[in-house]
Backbone as CSV, one residue per row, in Angstrom:
resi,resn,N_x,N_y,N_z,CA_x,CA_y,CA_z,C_x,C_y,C_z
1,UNK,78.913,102.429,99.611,80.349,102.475,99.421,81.091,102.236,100.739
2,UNK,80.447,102.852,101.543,81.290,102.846,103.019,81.363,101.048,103.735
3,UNK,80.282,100.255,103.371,80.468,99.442,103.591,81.128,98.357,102.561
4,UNK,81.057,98.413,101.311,82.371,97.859,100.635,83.824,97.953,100.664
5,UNK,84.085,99.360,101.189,85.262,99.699,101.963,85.774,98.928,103.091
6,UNK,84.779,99.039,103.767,84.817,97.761,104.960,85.594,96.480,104.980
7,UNK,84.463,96.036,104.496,84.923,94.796,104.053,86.184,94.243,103.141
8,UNK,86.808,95.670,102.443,87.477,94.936,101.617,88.924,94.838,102.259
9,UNK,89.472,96.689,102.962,90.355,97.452,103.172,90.236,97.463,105.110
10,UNK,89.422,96.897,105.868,89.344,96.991,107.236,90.395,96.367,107.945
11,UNK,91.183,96.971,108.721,91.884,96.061,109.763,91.619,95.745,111.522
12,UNK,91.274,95.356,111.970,90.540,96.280,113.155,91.771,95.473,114.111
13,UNK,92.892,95.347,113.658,93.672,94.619,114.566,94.819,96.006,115.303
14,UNK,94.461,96.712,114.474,95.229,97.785,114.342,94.196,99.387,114.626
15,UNK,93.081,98.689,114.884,92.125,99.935,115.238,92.407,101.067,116.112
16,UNK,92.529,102.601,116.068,92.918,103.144,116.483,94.313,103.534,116.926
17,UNK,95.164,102.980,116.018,96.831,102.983,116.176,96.997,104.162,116.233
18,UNK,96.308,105.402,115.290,97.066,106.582,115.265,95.924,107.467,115.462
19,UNK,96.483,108.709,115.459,95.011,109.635,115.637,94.655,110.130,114.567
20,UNK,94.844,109.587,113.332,94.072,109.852,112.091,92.956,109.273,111.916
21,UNK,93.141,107.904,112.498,92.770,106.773,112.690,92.603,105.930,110.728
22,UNK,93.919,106.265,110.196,93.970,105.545,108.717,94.929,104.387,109.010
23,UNK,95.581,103.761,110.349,95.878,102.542,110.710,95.001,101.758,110.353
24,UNK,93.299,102.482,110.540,92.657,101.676,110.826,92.076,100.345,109.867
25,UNK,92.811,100.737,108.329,92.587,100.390,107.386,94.125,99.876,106.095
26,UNK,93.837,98.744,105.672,95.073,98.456,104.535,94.630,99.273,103.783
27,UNK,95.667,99.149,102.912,95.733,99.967,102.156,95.244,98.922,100.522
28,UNK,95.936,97.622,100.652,95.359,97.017,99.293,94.148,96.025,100.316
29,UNK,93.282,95.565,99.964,92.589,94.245,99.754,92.480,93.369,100.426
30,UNK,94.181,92.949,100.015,94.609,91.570,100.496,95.365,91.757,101.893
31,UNK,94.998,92.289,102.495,95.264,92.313,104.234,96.836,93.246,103.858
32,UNK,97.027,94.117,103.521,98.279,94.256,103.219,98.460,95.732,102.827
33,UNK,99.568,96.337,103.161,100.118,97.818,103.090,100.911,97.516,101.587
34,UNK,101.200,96.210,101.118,102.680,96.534,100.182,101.514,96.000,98.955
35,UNK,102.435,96.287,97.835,101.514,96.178,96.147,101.090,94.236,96.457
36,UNK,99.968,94.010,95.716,99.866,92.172,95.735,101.245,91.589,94.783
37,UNK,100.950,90.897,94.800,101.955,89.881,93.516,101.234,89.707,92.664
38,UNK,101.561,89.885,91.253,99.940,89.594,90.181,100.290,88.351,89.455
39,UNK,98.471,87.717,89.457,98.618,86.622,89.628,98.992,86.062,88.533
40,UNK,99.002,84.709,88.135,99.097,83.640,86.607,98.140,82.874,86.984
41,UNK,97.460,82.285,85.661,96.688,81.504,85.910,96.652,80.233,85.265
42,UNK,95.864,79.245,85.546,95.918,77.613,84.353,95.641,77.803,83.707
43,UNK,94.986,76.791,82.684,94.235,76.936,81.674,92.555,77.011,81.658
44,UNK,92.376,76.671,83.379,91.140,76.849,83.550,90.401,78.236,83.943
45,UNK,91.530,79.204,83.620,90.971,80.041,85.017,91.732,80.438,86.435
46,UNK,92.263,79.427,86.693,92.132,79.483,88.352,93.521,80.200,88.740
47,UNK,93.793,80.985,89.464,94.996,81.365,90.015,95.869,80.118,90.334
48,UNK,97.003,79.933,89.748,98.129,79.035,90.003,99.107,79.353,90.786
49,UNK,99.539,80.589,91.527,99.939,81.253,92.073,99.944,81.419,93.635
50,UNK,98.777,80.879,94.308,98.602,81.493,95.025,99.259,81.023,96.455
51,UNK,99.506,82.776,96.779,99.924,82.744,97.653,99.047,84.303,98.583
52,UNK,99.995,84.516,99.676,99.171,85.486,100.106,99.093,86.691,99.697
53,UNK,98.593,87.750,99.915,98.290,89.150,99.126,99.321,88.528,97.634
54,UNK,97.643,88.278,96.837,98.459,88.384,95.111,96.656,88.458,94.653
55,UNK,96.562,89.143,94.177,95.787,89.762,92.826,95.583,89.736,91.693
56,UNK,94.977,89.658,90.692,94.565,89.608,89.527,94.584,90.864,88.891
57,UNK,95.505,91.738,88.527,95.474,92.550,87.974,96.974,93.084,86.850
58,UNK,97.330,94.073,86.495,97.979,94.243,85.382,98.365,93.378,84.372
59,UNK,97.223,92.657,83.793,96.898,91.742,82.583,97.532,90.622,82.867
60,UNK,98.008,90.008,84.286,99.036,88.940,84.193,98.281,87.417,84.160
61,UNK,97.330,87.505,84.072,96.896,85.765,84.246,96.067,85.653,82.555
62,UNK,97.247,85.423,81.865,96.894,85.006,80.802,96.102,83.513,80.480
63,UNK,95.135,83.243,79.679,94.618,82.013,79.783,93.409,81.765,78.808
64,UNK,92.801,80.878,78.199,91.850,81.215,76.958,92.488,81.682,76.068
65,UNK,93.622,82.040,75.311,93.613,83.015,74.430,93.939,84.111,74.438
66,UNK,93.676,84.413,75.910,93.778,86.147,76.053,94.979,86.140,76.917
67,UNK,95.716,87.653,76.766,96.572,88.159,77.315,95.700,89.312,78.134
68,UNK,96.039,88.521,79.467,94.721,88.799,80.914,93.277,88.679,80.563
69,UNK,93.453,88.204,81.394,91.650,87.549,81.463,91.173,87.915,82.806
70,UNK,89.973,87.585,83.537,89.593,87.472,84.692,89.833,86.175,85.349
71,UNK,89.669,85.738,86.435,90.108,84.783,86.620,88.748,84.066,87.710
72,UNK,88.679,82.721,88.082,88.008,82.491,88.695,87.677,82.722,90.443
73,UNK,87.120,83.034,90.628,86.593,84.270,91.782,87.124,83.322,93.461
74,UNK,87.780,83.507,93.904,88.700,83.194,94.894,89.545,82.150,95.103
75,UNK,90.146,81.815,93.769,91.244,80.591,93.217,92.384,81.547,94.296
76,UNK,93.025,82.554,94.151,93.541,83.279,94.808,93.976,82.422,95.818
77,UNK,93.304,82.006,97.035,93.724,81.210,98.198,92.872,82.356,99.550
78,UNK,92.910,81.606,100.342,92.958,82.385,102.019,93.733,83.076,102.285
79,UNK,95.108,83.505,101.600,95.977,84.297,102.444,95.813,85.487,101.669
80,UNK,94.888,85.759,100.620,94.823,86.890,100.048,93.261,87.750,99.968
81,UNK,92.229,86.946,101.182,91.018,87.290,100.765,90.987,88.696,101.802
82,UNK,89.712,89.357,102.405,90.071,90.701,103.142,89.756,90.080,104.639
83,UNK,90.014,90.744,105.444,89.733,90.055,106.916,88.350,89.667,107.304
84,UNK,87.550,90.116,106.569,86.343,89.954,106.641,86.070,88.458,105.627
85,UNK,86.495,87.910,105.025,86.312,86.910,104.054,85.912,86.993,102.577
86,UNK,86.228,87.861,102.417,85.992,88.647,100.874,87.114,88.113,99.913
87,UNK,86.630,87.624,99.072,87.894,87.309,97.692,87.580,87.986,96.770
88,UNK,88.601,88.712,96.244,89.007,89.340,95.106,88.498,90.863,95.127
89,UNK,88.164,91.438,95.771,87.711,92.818,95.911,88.962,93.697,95.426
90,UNK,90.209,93.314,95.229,90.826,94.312,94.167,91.561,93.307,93.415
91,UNK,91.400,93.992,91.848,91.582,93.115,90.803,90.035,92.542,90.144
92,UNK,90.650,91.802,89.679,89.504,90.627,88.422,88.569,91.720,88.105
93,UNK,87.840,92.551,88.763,87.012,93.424,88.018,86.714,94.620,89.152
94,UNK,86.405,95.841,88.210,86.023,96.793,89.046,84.415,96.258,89.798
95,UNK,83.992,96.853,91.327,82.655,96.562,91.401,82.280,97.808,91.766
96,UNK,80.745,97.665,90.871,79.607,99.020,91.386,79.346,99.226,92.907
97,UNK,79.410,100.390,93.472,78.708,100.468,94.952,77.516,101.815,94.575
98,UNK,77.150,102.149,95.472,75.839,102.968,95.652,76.628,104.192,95.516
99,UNK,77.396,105.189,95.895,78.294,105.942,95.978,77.773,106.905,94.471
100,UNK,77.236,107.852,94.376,77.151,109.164,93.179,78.034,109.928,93.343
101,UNK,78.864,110.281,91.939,79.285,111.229,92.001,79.264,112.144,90.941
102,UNK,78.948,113.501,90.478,78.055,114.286,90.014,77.485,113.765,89.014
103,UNK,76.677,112.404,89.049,75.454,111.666,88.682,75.651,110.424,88.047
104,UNK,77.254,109.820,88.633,77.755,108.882,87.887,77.842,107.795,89.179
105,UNK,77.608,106.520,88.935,77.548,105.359,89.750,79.171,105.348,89.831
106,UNK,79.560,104.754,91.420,80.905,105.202,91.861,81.332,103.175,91.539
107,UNK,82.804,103.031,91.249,83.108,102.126,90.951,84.451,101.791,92.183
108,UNK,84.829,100.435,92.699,85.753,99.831,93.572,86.533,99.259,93.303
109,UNK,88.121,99.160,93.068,88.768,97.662,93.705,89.925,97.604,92.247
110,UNK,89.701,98.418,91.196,90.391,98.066,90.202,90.092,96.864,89.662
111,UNK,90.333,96.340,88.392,90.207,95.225,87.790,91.379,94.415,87.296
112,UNK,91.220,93.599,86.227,92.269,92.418,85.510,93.191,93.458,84.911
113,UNK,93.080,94.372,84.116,94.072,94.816,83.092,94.314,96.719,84.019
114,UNK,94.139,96.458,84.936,94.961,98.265,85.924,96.268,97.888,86.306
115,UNK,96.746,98.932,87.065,97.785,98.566,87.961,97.731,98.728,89.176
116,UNK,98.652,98.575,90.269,98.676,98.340,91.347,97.558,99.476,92.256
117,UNK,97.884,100.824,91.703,97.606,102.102,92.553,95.804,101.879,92.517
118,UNK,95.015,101.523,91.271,94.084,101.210,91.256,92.958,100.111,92.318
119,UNK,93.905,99.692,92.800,93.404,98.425,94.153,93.739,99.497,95.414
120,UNK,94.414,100.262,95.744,94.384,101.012,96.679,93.390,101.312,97.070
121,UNK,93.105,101.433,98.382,91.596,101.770,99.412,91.710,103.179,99.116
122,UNK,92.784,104.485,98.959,92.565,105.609,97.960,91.735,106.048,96.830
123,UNK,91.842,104.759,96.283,91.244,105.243,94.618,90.341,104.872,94.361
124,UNK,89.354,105.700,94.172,87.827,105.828,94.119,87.197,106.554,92.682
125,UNK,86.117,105.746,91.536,86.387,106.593,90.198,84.762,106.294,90.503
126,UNK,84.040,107.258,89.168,82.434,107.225,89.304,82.555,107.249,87.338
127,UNK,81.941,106.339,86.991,82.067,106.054,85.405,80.605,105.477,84.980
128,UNK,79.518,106.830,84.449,78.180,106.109,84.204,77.295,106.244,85.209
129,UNK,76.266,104.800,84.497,75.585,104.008,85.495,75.444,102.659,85.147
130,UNK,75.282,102.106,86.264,75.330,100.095,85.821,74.905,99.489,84.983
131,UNK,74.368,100.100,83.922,73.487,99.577,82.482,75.209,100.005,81.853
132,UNK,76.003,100.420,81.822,77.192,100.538,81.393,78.162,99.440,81.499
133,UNK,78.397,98.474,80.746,79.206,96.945,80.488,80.491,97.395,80.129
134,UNK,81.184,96.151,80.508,82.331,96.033,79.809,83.186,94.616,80.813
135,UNK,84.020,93.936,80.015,84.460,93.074,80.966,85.547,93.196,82.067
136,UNK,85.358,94.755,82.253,86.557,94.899,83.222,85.580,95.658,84.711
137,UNK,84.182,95.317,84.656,83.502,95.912,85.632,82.302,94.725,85.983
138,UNK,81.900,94.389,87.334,80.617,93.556,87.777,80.271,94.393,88.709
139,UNK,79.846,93.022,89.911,79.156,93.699,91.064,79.018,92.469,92.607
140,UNK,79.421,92.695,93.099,79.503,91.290,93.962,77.628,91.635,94.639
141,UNK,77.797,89.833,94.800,76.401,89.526,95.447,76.987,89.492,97.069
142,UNK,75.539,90.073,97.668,76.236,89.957,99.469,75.400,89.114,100.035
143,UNK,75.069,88.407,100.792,74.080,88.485,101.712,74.383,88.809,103.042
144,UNK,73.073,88.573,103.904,73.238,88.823,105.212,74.006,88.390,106.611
């Protein structure tokens, strides 16, 4: 967990600003203290929208049929990925991290159909374990 945090919510431009040291970190995702803009999408999928800090979340990128969908995984743009190069870590889907909590796999980032407070580097939920589906939860691949 601590390192999905990282990556998603890190600022290190601002490292050590205060003596809490919670400068040290945004607060959404997308490099950013204020809510994203939520996104719209084409008909393919793809964020049509994009601009910087904007997100995929409170059902807004309607497309297929559906009223909110997920959307395709860093249509978003560069001005909304995390400083580290991460796209979409809040919104399009919750992701699993390693993180237990009293025996439930801990979940990240909010998904397509939450709202804003849910993408907050705050909000942290534990629902299950990863044999538990649904299309509002994955898991990002990392490598080294």
């Amino acid at each position: 967990e601590d390192e999905w945090y990282k990556a998603a919510y890190h600022d290190p431009a601002n490292a050590g600003a205060d003596a809490n040291g919670t400068a040290d970190y945004w607060l959404y995702p997308t490099k950013s203290d204020g809510a994203p803009t939520v996104a719209t999408a084409d008909l393919d999928g793809n964020v049509d929208n994009d601009t910087a800090n904007i997100a995929n979340y409170r059902r807004s990128a309607d497309w297929n049929g559906q009223n909110g969908n997920v959307t395709t995984v860093g249509s978003g743009g560069p001005g909304s990925q995390s400083f580290y190069g991460a796209f979409d870590m809040g919104g399009n889907v919750w992701e699993w991290n390693e993180q237990t909590i009293g025996g439930n796999r801990g979940i990240r980032g909010g998904s397509w159909f939450n709202d804003s407070h849910n993408l907050q580097s705050s909000n942290r939920v534990s629902i299950g374990t990863p044999t538990f589906g649904g299309d509002g939860i994955g898991f990002r691949v990392a490598g080294p």
